[in-house]
N, C-alpha and C positions, 0 to 999 in steps of 0.2 A: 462620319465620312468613310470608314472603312469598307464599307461596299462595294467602291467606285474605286479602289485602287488601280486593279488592271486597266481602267481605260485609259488614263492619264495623268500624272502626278500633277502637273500642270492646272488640272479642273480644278485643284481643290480652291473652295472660294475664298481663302483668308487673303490670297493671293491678290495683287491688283494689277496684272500682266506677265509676262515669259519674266521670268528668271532664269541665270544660270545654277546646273544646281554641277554641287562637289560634292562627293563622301567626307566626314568628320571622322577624326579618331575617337572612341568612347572614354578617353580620359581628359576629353576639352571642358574646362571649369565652367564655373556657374556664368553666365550671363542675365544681366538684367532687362527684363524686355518689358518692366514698366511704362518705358518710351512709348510702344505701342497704344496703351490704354493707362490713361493716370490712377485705375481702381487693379490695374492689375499686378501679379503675384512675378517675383524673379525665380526665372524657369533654369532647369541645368540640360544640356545639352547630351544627348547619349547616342553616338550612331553603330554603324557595325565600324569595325574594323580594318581598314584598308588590307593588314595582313591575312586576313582571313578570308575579305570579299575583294577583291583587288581593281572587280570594274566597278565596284557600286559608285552613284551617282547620288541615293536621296535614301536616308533609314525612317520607315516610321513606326515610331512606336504606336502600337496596335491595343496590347491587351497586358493587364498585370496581377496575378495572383500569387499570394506568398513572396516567395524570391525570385520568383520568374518573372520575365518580360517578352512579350511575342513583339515580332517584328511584321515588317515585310518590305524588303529591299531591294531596291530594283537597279539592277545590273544591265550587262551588257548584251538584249536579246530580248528580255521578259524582265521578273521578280522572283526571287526566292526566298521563302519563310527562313524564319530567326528564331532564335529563343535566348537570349541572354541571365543568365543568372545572376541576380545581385549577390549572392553569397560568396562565390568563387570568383566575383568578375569575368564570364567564359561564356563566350557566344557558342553556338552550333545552329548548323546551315541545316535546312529542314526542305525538301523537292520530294515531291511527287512521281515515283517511276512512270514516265510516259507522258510527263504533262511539258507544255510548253513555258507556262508561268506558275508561280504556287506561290499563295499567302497567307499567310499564319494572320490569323484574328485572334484567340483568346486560348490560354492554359488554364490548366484546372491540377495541380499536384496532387500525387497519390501518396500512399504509403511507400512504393519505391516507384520512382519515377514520375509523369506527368503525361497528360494528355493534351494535345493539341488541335483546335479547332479552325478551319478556315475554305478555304477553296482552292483549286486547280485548275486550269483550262487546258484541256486534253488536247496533243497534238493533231489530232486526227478530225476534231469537230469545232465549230461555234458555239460559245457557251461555258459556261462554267460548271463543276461540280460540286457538290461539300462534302468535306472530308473530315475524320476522328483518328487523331496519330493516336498510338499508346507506345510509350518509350519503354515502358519494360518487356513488351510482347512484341514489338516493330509493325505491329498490325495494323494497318490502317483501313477503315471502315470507310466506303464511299458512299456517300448519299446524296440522289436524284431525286426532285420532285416526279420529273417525268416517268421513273420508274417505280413512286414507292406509292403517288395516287391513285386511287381509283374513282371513276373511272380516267384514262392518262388521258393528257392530253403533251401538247407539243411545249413543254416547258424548259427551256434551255439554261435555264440560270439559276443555281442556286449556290447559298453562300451559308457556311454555319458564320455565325460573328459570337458565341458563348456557347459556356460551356461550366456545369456544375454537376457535379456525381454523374447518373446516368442519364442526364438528360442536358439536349442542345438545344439553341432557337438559333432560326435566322431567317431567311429571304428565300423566295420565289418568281420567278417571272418568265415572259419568252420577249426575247428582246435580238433583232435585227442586227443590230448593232450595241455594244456594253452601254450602260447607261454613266452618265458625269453628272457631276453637281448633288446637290443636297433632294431626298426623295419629296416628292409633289405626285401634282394628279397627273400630270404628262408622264411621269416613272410610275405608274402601277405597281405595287410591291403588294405580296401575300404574305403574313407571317407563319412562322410554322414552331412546332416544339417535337422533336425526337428524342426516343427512348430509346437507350440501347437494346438492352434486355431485350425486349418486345418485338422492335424495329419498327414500333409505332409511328409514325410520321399524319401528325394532326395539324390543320390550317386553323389557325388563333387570332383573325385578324379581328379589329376594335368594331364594336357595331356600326353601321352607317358610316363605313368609312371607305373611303374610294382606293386607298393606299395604305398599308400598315407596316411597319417594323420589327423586328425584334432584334437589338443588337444585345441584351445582356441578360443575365439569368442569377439567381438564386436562390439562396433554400433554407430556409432555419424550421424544423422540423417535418412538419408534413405541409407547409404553407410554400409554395413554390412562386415568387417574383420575378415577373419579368417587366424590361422597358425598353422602350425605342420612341416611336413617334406614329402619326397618322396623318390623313389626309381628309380630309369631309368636305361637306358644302359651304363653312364656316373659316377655316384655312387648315394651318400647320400646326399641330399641335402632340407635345410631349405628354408619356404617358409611364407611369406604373402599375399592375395589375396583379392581384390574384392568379394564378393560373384556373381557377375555378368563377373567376369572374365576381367573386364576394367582396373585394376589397380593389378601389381603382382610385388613382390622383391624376387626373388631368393636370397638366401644366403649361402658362404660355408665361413666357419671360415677361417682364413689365416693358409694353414698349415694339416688340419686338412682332417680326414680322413673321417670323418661323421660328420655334424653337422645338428642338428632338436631343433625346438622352440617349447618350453614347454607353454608355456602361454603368452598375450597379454593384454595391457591396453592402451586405447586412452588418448591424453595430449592434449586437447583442439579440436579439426577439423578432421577430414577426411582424410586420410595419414599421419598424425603423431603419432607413435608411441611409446609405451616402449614394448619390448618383451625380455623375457628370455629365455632362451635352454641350451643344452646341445651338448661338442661336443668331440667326439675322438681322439687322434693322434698316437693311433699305430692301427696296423691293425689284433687285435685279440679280440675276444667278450669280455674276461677277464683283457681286459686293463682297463687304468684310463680313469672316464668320467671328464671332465671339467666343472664347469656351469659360464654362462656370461650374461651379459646383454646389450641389445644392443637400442639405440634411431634410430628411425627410421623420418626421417622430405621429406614429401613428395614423399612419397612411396622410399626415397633414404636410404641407409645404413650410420650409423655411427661410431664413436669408438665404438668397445666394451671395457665392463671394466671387468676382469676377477674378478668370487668369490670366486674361490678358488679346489680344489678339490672335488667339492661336486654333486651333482647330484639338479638343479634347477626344479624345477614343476609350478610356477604359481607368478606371479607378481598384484600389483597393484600400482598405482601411481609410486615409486621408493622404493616402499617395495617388497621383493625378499623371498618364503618360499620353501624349501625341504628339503634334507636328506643328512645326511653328517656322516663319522667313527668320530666318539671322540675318539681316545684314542682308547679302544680298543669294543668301543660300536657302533653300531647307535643310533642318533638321531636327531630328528626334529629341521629345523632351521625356525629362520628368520632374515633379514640384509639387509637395509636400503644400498641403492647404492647411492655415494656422488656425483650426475651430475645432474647439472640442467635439465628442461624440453625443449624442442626445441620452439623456436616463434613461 
C-alpha cells in the first residue's frame, strides 16, 4: 500500500467507507483487533506524537529496520516523513527542501546513522520523485526515472519503497493524476533497482508481466532479493526474485484474489526468508485488504499466519508494521508474529 499514500489515505482498501481520522499518541497500549478476522494477531498501536506533529490526522507505519521505523504522516497541507526509534522512543520529522509532501517508505541503519528511502512531490510540478536521505551527511540523493533512463521518456512518478546497502527498488510511471488502490493492469508500474555508487538505475520488471513492483530488498552475500507483486494475463500475483533472475517464488494466497508482498527480511542465508503482504478476496477495489506473513526456506512457500484486517507494509526479523481502522480511526501499528525462523 505504500505507494499510493499521497493520493489519499482514504483509498486504502482495508477500509469500507470515510472515516474520521484523529492523531494517536505513540504510547497508546496494545489493542486487540482479532475482532476483525478470527485467525488474526493482537496489534499495538504506534502514531507520531501530537507534540511533535500537532496537525497530524493519520500515522502510517511504513518500513522497519533494526530500531528504526519510517513513517509517513499526514498533516495539515500535505505529509511529512517520520523516523521513530524504538530504542530511544524519539520521533524525527523528515521534509524534503522544496517539496510540497514527503514520505519516508524504508530505513536501512549505518554504522553511524541511517538512510532513508521514499518520495517527494515537488512544489513546482505533478509527480513524484525518489529520494535517499543519509543522516550522517544530510545528503539527500534525488532519483527520477525521467532523468536517469535512456532513452527519457515523460515519466512523472517515481517512488524508492527499500532500501539495503547501496542499492534501492521501487516504482515508475507517468500518471495524470496519482494513482489509489492496490497496483493492477489499469496502474501500469515499472519496477526498478538503484545503485548508489554507479547511479545505476535498471528496470527489473517480471517477465510477461503488464505491471510490476518492487516494494522491498535484501541481500545476504552477493545474492540480492527483492519482492513486490505483478500483473499478467492470469491476475495479481506475489513475487520473490534473485536479482539476477536465478532464484524466483511466485505466490497467490489461497483463495485470494490479489495478493502482493509489502516487504522482506533475510533469516540467516540466501533463500530463506520472512516477507509480509497484503492480499484481497473479493473482486472490488473497495473490499477488505488482509495482511499476513509468510516464511519462506529455500526459495519455497510456507504457512502463512494471518494479522488480521489490516493493510501490512514492511517486516523485520518477525516484527510486522502498517496500518490498521481502530475503532473508528486509523492508526499505525506494530505485532510481533509468534513463528519461529526457518533452519
Amino acid at each position: 500500500m505504500k505507494a499510493f499514500l499521497a493520493a489519499a489515505v482514504v483509498s486504502v482498501v482495508l477500509l469500507a467507507g470515510s472515516v474520521p481520522l484523529c492523531g494517536q499518541d505513540a504510547s497508546a497500549g496494545p489493542f486487540d483487533e482479532r475482532l476483525a478476522s478470527p485467525q488474526g494477531l493482537a496489534v499495538t498501536p504506534l502514531n507520531a506524537p501530537p507534540s511533535q506533529f500537532p496537525t497530524a490526522t493519520t500515522t502510517i507505519l511504513t518500513g522497519i529496520r533494526g530500531n528504526l521505523i519510517t513513517a509517513t504522516v499526514f498533516v495539515t497541507g500535505g505529509t511529512v516523513g517520520a523516523v521513530y526509534d524504538r530504542k530511544t522512543q524519539t520521533w524525527t520529522k523528515l521534509t524534503i527542501p522544496g517539496a510540497s509532501s514527503t514520505a519516508a517508505y524504508g530505513p536501512d541503519p549505518l554504522a553511524s546513522g541511517y538512510r532513508i528511502v521514499g518520495s517527494f512531490t515537488p512544489s513546482s510540478q505533478t509527480g513524484d520523485v525518489g529520494f535517499i536521505y543519509d543522516s550522517s551527511t544530510k545528503r539527500v540523493i534525488k532519483v527520477s526515472a525521467k532523468a536517469l533512463l535512456r532513452p527519457s521518456k515523460n515519466y512523472n512518478y517515481t517512488v524508492i519503497h527499500s532500501i539495503k546497502g547501496n542499492n534501492a527498488v521501487g516504482n515508475y510511471n507517468y500518471f495524470k493524476t496519482p494513482p489509489s488502490g492496490l497496483p493492477s493492469s489499469a496502474n501500469s508500474f515499472h519496477a526498478f533497482i538503484y545503485n548508489i555508487p554507479s547511479k545505476q538505475f535498471i528496470t527489473i520488471d517480471m517477465p510477461n508481466a503488464k505491471s510490476t513492483t518492487a516494494y522491498g530488498i535484501w541481500q545476504d552475500g552477493s545474492v540480492i532479493a527483492i519482492a513486490g507483486g505483478y500483473t499478467d494475463s492470469s491476475g495479481n500475483h506475489a513475487y520473490v526474485r534473485s536479482l539476477n533472475g536465478a532464484s524466483k517464488l511466485v505466490y497467490n494466497y489461497p483463495g485470494a484474489v490479489t495478493t502482493h508482498f509489502e516487504g522482506i527480511t533475510g533469516t540467516g542465508k540466501a533463500g530463506n526468508y520472512n516477507v509480509v503482504g497484503d492480499y484481497s478476496d473479493v473482486k472490488s477495489p473497495s473490499g477488505p485488504v488482509h495482511g499476513f506473513f509468510l516464511p519462506i526456506t529455500n526459495w519455497k512457500a510456507g504457512t502463512p499466519v494471518i494479522i488480521g484486517r489490516v493493510s501490512v507494509n514492511s517486516v523485520y526479523n518477525r516484527t510486522a508494521v502498517g496500518l490498521y481502522q481502530r475503532g473508528t480511526e486509523l492508526s499505525g501499528y506494530y505485532v510481533n508474529i509468534p513463528v519461529p525462523d526457518p533452519p
